[in-house]
VOMARDREN-667674 format. One line per field, with one value per residue (C-alpha): residue number from 1; residue in three letters; x, y, z. Coordinates in nm, 4 decimals. Each point is the difference from the previous one (the first is absolute). Layout:
BEGIN
nr NUM, ...
rest ALA, ...
xx X, ...
yy Y, ...
zz Z, ...
***
This chain:
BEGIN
nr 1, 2, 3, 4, 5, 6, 7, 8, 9, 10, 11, 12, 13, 14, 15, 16, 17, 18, 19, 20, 21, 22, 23, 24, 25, 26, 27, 28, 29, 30, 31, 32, 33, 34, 35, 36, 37, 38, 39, 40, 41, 42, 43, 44, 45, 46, 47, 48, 49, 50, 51, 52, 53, 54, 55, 56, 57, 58, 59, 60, 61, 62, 63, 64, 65, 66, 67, 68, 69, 70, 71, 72, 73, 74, 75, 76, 77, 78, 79, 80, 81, 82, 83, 84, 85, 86, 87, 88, 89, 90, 91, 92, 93, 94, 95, 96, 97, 98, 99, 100, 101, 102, 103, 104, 105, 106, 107, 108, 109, 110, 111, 112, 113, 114, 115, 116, 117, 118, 119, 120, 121, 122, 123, 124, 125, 126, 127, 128, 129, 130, 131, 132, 133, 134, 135, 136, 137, 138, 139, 140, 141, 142, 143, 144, 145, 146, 147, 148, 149, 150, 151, 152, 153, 154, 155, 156, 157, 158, 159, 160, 161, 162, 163, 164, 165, 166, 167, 168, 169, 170, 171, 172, 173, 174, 175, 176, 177, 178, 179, 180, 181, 182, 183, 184, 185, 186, 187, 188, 189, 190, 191, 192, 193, 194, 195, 196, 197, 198, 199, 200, 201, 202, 203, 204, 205, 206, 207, 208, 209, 210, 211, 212, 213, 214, 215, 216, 217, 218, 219, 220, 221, 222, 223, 224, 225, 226, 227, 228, 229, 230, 231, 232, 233, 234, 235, 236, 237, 238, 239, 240, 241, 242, 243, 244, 245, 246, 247, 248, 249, 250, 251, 252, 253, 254, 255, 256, 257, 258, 259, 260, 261, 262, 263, 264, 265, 266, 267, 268, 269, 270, 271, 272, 273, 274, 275, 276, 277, 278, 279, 280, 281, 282, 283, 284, 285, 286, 287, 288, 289, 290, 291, 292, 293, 294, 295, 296, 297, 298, 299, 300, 301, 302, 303, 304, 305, 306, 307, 308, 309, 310, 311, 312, 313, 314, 315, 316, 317, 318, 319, 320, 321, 322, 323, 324, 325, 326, 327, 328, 329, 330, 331, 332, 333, 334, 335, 336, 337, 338, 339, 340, 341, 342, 343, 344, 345, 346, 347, 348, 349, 350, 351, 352, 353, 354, 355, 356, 357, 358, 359, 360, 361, 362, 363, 364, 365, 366, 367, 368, 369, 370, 371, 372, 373, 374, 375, 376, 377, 378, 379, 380, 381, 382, 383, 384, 385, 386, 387, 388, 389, 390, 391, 392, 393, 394, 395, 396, 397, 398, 399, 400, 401, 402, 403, 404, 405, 406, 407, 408, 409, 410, 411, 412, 413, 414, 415, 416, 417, 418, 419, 420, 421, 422, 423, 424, 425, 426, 427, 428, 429, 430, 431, 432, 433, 434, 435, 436, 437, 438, 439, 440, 441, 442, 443, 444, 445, 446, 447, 448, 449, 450, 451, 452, 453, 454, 455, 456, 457, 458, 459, 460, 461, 462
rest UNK, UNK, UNK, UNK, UNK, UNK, UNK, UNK, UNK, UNK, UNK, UNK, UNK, UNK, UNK, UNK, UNK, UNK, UNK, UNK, UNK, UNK, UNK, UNK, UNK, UNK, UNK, UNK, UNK, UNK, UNK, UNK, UNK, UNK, UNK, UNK, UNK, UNK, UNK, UNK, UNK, UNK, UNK, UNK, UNK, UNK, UNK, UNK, UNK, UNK, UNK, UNK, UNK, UNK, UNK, UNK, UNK, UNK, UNK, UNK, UNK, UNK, UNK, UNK, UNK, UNK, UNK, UNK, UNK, UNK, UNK, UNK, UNK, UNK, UNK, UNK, UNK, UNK, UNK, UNK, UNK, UNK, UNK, UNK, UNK, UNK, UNK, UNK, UNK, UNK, UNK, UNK, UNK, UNK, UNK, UNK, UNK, UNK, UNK, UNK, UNK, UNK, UNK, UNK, UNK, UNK, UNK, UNK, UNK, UNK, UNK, UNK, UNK, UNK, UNK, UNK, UNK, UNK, UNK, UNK, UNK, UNK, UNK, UNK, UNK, UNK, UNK, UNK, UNK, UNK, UNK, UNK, UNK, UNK, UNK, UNK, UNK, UNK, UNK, UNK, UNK, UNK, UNK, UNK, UNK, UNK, UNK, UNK, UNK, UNK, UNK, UNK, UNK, UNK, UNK, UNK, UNK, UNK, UNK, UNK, UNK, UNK, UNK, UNK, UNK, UNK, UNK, UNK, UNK, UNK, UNK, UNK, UNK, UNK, UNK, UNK, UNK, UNK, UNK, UNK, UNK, UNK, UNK, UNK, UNK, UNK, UNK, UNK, UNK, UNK, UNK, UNK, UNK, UNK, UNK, UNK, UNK, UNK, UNK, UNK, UNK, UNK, UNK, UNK, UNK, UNK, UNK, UNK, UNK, UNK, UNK, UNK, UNK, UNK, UNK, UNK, UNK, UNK, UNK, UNK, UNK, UNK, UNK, UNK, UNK, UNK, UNK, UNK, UNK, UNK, UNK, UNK, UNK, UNK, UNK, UNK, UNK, UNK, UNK, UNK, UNK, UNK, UNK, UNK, UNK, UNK, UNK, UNK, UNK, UNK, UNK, UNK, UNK, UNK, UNK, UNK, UNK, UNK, UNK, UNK, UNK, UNK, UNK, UNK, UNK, UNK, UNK, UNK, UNK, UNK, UNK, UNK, UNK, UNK, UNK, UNK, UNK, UNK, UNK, UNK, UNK, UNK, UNK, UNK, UNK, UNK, UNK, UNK, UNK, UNK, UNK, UNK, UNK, UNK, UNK, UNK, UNK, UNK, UNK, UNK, UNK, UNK, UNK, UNK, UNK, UNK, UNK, UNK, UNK, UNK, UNK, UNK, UNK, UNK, UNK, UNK, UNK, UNK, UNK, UNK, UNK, UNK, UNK, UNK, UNK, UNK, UNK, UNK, UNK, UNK, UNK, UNK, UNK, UNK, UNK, UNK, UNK, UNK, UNK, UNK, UNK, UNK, UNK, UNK, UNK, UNK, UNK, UNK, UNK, UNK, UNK, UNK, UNK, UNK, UNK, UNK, UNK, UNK, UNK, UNK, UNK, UNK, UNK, UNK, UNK, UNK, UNK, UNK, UNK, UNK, UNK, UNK, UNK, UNK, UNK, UNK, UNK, UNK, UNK, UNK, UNK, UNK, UNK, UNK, UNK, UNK, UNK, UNK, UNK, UNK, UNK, UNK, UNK, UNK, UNK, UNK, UNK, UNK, UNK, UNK, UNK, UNK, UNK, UNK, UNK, UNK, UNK, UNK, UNK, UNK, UNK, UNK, UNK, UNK, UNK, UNK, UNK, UNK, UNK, UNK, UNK, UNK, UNK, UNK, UNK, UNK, UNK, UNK, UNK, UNK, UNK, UNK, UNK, UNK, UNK, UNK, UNK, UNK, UNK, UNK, UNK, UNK, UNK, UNK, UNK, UNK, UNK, UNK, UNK, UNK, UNK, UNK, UNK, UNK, UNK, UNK, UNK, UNK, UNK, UNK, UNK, UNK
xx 0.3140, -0.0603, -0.2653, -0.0971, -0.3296, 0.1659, -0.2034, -0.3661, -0.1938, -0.1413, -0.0246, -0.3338, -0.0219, -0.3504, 0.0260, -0.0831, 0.3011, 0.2321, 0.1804, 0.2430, -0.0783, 0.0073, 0.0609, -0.3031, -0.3187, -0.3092, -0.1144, -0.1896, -0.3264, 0.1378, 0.2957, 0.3544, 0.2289, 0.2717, 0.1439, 0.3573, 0.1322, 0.3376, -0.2349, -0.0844, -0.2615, 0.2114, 0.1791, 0.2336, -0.0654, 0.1113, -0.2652, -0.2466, -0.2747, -0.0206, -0.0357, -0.2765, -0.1689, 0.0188, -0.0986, -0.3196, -0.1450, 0.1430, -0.1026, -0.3177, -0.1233, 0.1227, -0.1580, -0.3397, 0.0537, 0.0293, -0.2732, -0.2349, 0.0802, -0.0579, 0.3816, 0.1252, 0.3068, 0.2550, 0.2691, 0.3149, 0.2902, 0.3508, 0.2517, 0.3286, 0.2224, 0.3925, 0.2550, -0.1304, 0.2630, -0.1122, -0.3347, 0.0936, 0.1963, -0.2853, -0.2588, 0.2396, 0.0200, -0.4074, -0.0799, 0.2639, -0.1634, -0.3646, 0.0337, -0.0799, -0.3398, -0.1998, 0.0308, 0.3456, 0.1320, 0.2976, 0.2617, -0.0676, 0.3542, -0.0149, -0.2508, 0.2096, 0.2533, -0.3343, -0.1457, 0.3408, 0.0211, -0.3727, -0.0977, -0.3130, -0.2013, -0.1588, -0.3338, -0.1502, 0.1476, -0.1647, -0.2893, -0.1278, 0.1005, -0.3991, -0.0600, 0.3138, -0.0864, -0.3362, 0.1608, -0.1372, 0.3054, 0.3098, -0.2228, 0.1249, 0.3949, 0.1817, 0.2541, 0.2986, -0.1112, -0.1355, 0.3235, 0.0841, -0.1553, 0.0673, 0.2460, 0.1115, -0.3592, -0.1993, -0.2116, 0.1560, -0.2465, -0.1483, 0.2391, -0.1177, 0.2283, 0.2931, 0.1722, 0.1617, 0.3314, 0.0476, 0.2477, -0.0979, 0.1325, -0.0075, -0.1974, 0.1997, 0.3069, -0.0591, -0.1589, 0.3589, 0.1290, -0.2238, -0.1925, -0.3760, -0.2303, -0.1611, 0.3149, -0.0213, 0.3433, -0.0620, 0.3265, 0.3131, 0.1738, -0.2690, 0.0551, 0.3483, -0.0474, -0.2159, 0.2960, 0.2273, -0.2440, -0.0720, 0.3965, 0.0132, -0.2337, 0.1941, -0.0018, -0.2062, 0.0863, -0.1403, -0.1104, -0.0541, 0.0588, 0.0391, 0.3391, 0.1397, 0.0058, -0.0847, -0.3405, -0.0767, -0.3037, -0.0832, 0.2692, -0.1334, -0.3526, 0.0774, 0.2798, 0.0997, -0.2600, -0.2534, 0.3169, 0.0305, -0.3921, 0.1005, 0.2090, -0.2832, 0.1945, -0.1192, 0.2341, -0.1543, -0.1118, 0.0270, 0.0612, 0.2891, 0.1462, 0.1443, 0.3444, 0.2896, -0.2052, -0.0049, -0.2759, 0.1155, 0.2864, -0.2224, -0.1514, 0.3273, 0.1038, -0.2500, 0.0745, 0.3485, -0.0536, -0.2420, 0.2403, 0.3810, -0.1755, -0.0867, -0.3725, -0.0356, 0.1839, 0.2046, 0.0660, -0.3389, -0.0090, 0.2430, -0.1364, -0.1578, -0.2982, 0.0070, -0.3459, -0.1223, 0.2076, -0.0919, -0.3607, 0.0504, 0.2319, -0.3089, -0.2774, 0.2995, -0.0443, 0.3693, -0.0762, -0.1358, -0.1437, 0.0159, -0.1441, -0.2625, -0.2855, -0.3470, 0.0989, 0.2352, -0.3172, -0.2191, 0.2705, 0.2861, -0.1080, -0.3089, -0.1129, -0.1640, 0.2392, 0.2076, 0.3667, 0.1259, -0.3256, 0.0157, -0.2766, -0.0041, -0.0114, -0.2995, 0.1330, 0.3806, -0.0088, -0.0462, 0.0162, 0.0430, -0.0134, 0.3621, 0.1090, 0.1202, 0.3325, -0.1028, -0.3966, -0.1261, 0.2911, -0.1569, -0.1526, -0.2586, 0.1124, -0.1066, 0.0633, 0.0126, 0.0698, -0.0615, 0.0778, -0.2213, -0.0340, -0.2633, -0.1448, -0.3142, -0.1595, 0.0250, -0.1688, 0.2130, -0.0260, -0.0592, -0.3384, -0.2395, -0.2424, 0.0752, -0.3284, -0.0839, 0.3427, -0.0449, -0.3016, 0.1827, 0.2750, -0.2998, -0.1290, 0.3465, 0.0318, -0.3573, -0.0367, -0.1440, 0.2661, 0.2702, -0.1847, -0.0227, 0.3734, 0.1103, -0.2284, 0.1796, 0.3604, -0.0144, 0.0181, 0.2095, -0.0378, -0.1665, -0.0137, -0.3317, -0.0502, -0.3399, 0.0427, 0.3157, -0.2226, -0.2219, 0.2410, 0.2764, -0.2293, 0.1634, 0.3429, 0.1216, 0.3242, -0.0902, -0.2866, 0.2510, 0.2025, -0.3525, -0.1094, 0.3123, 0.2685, -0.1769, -0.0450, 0.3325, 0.1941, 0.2051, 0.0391, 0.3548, 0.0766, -0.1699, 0.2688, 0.2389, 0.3023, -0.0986, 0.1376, 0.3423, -0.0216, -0.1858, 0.3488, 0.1660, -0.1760, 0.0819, 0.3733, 0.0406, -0.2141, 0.2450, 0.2642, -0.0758, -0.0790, 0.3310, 0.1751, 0.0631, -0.0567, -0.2842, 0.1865, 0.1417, -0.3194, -0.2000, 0.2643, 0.0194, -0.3958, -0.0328, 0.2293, -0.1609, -0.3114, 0.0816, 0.1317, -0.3474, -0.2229, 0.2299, 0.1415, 0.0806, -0.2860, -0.2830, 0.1551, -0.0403, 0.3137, 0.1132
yy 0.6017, -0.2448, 0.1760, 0.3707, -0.0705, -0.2036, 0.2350, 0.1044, 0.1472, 0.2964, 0.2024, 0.0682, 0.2166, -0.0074, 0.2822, 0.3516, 0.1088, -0.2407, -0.1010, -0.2140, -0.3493, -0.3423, 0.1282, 0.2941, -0.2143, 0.1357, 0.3398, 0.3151, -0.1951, -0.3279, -0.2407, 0.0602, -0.1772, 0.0566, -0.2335, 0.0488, -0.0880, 0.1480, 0.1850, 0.3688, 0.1233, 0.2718, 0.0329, -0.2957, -0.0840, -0.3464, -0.2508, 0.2928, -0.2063, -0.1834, 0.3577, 0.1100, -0.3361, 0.0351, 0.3640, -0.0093, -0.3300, -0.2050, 0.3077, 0.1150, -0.3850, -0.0952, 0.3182, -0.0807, -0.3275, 0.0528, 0.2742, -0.2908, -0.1332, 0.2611, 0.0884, 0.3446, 0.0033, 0.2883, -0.1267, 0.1441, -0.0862, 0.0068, -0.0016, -0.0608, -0.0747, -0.0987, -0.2437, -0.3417, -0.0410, 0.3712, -0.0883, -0.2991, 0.1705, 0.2125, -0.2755, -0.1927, 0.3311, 0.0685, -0.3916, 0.0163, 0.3501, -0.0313, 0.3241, -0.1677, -0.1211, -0.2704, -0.2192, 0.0209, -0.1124, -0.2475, -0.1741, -0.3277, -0.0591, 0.2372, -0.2252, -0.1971, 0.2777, 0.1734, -0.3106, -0.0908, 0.3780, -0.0612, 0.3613, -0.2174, -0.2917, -0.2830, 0.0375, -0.2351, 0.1647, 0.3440, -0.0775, -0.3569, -0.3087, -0.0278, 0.2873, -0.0172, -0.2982, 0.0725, 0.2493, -0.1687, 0.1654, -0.3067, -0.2415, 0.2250, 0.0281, -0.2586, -0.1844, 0.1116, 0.3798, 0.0181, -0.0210, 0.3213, 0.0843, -0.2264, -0.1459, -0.2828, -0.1822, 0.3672, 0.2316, 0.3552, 0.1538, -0.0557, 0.0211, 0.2389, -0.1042, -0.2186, -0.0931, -0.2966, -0.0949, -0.2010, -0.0572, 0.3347, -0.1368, 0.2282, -0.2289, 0.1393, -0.0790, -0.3403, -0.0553, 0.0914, -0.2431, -0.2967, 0.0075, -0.0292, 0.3182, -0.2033, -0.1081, -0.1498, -0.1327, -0.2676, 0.0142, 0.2229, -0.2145, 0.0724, 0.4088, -0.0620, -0.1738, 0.2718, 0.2283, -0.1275, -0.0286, 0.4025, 0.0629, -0.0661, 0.3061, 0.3088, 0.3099, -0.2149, -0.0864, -0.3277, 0.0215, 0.3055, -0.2036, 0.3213, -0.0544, 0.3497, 0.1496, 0.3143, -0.2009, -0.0301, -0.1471, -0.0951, -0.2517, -0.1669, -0.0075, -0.0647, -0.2100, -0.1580, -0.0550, -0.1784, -0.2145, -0.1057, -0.1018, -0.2307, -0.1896, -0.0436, 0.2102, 0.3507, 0.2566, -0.0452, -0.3186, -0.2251, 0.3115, 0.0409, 0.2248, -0.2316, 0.1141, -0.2491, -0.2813, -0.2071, 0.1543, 0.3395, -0.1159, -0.2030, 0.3560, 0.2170, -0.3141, 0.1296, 0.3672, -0.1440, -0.1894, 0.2563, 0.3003, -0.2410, -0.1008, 0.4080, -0.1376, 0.3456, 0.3487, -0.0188, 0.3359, 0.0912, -0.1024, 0.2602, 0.2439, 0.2937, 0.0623, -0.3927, -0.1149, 0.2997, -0.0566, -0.3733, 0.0894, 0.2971, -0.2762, -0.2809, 0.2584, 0.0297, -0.3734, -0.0268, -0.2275, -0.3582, -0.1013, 0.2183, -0.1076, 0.2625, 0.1012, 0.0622, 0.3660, -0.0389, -0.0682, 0.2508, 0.3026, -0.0316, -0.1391, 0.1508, 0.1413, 0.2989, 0.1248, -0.2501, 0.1431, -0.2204, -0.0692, -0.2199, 0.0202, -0.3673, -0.1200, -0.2138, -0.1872, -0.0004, -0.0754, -0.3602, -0.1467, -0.2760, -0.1761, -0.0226, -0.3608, -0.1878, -0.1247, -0.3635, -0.0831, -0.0159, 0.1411, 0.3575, 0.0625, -0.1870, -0.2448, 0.2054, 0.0262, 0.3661, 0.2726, 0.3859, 0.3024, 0.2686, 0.2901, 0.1975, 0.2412, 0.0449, 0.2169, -0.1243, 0.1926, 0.1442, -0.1278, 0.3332, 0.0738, 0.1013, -0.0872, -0.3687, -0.1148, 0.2998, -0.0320, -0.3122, 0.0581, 0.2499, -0.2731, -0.2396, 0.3191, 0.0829, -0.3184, -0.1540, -0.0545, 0.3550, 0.1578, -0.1702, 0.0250, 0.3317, 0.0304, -0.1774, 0.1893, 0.3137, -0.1689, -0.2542, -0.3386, -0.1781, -0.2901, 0.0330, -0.2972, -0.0899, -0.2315, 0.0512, 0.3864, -0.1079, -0.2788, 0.3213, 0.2987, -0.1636, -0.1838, 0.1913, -0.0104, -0.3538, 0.0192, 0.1341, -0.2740, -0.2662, 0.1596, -0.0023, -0.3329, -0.2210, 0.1698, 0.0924, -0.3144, -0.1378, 0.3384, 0.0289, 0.2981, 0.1747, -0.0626, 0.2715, 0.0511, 0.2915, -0.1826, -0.0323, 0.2875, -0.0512, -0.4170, 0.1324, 0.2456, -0.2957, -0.1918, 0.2530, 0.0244, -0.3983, 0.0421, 0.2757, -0.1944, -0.3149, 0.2232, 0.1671, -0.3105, -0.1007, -0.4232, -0.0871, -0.1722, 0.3617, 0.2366, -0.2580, 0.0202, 0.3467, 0.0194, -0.2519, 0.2084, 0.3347, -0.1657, -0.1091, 0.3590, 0.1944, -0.2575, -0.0508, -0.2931, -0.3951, -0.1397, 0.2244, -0.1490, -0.3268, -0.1145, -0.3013
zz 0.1241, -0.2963, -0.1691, -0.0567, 0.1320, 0.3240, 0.2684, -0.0595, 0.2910, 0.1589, 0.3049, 0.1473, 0.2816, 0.1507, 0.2637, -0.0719, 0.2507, -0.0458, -0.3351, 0.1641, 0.0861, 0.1452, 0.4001, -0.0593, 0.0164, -0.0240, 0.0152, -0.1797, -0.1612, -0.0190, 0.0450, -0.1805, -0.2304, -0.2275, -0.2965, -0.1264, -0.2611, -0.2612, -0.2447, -0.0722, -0.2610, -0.2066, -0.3753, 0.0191, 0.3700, 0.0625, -0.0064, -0.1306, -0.0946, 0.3197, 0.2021, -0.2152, 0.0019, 0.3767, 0.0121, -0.2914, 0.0460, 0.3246, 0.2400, -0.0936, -0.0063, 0.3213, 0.1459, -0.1985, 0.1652, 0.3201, -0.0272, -0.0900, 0.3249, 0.2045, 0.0224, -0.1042, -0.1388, -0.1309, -0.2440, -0.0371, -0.2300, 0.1214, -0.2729, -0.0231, -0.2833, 0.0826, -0.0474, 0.1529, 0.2775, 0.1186, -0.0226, 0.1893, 0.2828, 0.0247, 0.0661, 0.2014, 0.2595, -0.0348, 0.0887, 0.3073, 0.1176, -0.0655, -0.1428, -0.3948, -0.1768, 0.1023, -0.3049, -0.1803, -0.3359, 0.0387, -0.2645, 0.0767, 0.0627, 0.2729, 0.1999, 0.1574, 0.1387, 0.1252, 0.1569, 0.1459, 0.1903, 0.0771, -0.1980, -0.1213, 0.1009, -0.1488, -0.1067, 0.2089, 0.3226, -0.0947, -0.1699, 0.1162, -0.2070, -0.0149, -0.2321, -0.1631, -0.1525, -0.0642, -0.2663, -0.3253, -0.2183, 0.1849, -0.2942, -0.2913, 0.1486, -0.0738, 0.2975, -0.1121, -0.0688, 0.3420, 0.1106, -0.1075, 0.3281, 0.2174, 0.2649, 0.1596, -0.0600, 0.0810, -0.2070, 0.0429, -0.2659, -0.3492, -0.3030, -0.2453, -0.3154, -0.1356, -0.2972, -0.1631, -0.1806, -0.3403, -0.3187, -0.2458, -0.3328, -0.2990, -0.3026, -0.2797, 0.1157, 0.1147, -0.3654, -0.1177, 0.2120, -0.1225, 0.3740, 0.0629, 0.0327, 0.2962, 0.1820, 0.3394, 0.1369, 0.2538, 0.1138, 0.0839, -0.3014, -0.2413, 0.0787, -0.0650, -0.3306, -0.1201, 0.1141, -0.2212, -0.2938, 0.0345, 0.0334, -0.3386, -0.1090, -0.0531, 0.2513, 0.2534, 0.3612, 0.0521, 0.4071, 0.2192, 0.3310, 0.2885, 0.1412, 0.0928, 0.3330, -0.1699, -0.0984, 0.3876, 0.0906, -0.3383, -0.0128, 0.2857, -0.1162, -0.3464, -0.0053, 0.3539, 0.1614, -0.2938, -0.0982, 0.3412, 0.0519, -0.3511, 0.2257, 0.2403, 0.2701, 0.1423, 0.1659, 0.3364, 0.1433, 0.2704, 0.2548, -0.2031, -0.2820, -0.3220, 0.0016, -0.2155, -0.0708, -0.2623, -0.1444, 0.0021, -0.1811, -0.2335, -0.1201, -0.0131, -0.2399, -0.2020, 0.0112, -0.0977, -0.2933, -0.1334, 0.0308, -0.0658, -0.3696, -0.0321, -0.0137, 0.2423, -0.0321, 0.3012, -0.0956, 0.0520, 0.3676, 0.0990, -0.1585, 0.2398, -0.2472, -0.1348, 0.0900, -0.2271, -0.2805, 0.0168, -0.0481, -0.2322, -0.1936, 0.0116, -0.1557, -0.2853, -0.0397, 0.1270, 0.2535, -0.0185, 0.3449, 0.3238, 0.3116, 0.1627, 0.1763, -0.1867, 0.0605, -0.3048, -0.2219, 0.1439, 0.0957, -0.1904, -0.3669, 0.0029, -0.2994, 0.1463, 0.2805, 0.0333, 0.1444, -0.3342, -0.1947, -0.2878, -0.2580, -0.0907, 0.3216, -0.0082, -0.3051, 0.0648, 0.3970, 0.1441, 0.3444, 0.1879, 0.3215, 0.1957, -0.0298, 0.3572, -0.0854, -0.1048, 0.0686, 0.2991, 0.1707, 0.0841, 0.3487, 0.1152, -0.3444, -0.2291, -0.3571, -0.0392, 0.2681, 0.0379, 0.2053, 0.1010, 0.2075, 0.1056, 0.2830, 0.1920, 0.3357, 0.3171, 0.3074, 0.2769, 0.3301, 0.1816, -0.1775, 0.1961, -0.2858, -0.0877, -0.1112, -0.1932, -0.1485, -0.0600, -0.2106, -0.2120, -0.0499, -0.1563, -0.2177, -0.1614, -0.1097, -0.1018, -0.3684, -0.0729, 0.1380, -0.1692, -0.3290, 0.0208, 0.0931, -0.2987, -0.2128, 0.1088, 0.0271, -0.3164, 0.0053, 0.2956, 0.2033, 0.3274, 0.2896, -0.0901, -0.3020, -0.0489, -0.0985, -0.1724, -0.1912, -0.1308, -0.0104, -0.1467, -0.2705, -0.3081, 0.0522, -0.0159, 0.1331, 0.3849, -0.0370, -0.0554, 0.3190, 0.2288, -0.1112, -0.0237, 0.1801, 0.3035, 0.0997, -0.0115, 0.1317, 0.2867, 0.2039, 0.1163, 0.3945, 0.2007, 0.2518, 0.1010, -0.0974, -0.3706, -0.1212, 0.0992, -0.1122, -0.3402, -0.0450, 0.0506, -0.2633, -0.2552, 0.0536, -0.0383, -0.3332, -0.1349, 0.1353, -0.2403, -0.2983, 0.0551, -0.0118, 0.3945, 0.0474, 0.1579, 0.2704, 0.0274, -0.0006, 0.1990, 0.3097, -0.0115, -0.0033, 0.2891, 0.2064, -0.1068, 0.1288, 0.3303, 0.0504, -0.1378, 0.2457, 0.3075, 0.0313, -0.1596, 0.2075, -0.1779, -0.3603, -0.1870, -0.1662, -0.1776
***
């Protein structure tokens, strides 16, 4: 997942005889339910924070609750902390079997693949499209962040986070190179200009631009895939996945100019540790601009437990808005584009408790809740703007990424054939930046492509 904080959730099991789940109803005092989700409260458990926000303050609220209503409740935590494609697996079987939790905690790139093998339904389908959209939280989430949970049109459940990508740009270095503190390229030309201005400051690599295979999904999500919304293309559309088009070849121009003028460290790409020595070499001030997530401000330069703090970050750190290729030519004619990824709970179809469980979904992510979360977690940026608007109100650089990235962001195709297309993506970029033509590393993608998704008819090529 993009973000250490990608899955947030819980597991409430309401039954005094039953920890198990979505297929064991009601029973003991009261109906049952369980929440999932890839987090365990212990020393270094992953996603910590979330487990013990779930365990101190999500159950004994829903309980009191419910209690108010007459309903008595048990909570029950169930933890787990693994790899994400275990965790995935793991879900995948529970959903399938009814053997799992009621409401679940998804990668919103897993939605799709989910919805497709009909392991969950849409929202309206279980719950009634009435009282789903009587929910007064959809107001707060912006379009393009519901996504994160939906597909094909339908609301599979209610994103719980998500996270933007911009131009970091180190301020001292760009003083060196006679370049604004407040840069903001407006086009790809105007990031190449300041490329060449920084390549003449000592020890610095101009442009971290993710090109390596080695980078994996980062390269897609910070390189490909926001280049290729600048040329007002995205890699599904139409029915069809964008294999050698013209715009695909318009971005891997790009990647080629960038890394044939050693504006990049080709080097770099192929490196099996290279997207941590490109942000260890960034907090040394030996990068000038490097394309990333807000997770890069908040986890990786932070001062106070960052993996590669850097003390003057505040002062020495800039950012700016990813420039379409020319104005006007990003999707939907934008001026400036953006990536982001994200996760959120959907319920499983088997529950035998879909109204209470939808009732929990509404709790877990209601202002308090999410307050309360970031409180425990630090600062991040949840789906809803209007606890971003108050949580986020010191830090200036996740505000910028709530209030004007959000709403021009696209979202990564949730489909089961990503995977293989987004390994695809990846080896063309490495390709270019290892000095294949683009006529070259475009053919080989298109064909790489129609092999991952099953056939020329499900591609676009021109």
């Amino acid at each position: 997942m993009a973000s250490n904080w990608r899955v947030f959730a819980a597991v409430v099991s309401v039954s005094a005889l039953v920890v198990g789940g979505a297929a064991c109803g009601s029973g003991g005092s009261g109906p049952s339910l369980t929440i999932t989700a890839n987090a365990i409260n212990s020393a270094g458990g992953k996603n910590a924070a979330e487990a013990k926000w779930i365990e101190e303050w999500v159950i004994p609220r829903f309980v009191d609750q419910q209690q108010a209503k007459g309903v008595t409740v048990r909570v029950k935590f169930q933890a787990t902390g693994v790899p994400d494609e275990d965790y995935k697996s793991r879900i995948a079987k529970d959903l399938k079997t009814g053997t799992g939790a009621d409401v679940v905690s998804l990668d919103g790139i897993w939605v799709g693949e989910f919805a497709e093998g009909r392991q969950i339904e849409p929202l309206d389908k279980l719950v009634g499209a009435d009282k789903v959209q009587a929910w007064d939280g959809w107001q707060h989430i912006p379009e393009a962040v519901r996504q994160l949970t939906s597909y094909q049109g339908a609301q599979y459940g209610i994103p719980i986070e998500t996270d933007g990508r911009v131009l970091f740009f180190n301020r001292k270095v760009f003083e060196q190179a006679g370049l604004p503190a407040n840069w903001q390229p407006t086009t790809w030309d105007q990031v190449l200009e300041a490329a060449r201005k920084v390549k003449a400051v000592p020890g610095v690599v101009p442009v971290q631009l993710n090109a390596g295979t080695s980078f994996g999904e980062a390269t897609t999500t910070q390189g490909m895939l926001p280049l290729l919304a600048g040329t007002g293309s995205t890699l599904y559309e139409g029915g069809k996945w964008v294999g050698n088009t013209a715009k695909v070849r318009r971005v891997l121009d790009f990647y080629r100019t960038l890394y044939s003028e050693q504006l990049g460290d080709a080097e770099l790409q192929q490196d099996a540790k290279g997207r941590e020595k490109s942000f260890e070499k960034f907090a040394k001030g030996q990068v000038g601009i490097l394309l990333e997530s807000d997770y890069f401000w908040r986890g990786v330069l932070n001062p106070t437990g960052g993996s590669f703090p850097m003390a003057e970050r505040d002062t020495q750190v800039g950012w700016a808005k990813i420039p379409a290729a020319t104005p006007g030519s990003g999707v939907h004619g934008q001026d400036f584009v953006s990536i982001s990824g994200g996760g959120g709970r959907v319920i499983s179809p088997k529950s035998k408790n879909v109204e209470l469980a939808w009732e929990l979904l509404q709790f877990m992510n209601s202002p308090e809740a999410l307050r309360e979360l970031l409180a425990r977690g630090g600062p991040r940026i949840t789906a809803r703007q209007d606890v971003n608007a108050d949580a986020l109100g010191g830090d200036p650089m996740l505000t910028f990424v709530s209030a004007q990235i959000l709403p021009i962001t696209a979202l990564r195709p949730a489909l089961p054939e990503y995977n293989a297309v987004s390994k695809a993506l990846q080896q063309a970029a490495l390709d270019v930046a290892t000095g294949k033509s683009t006529a070259d590393a475009a053919a080989a993608y298109g064909k790489a492509v129609v092999a991952a998704v099953g056939g020329q008819d499900k591609v676009a090529s021109d």
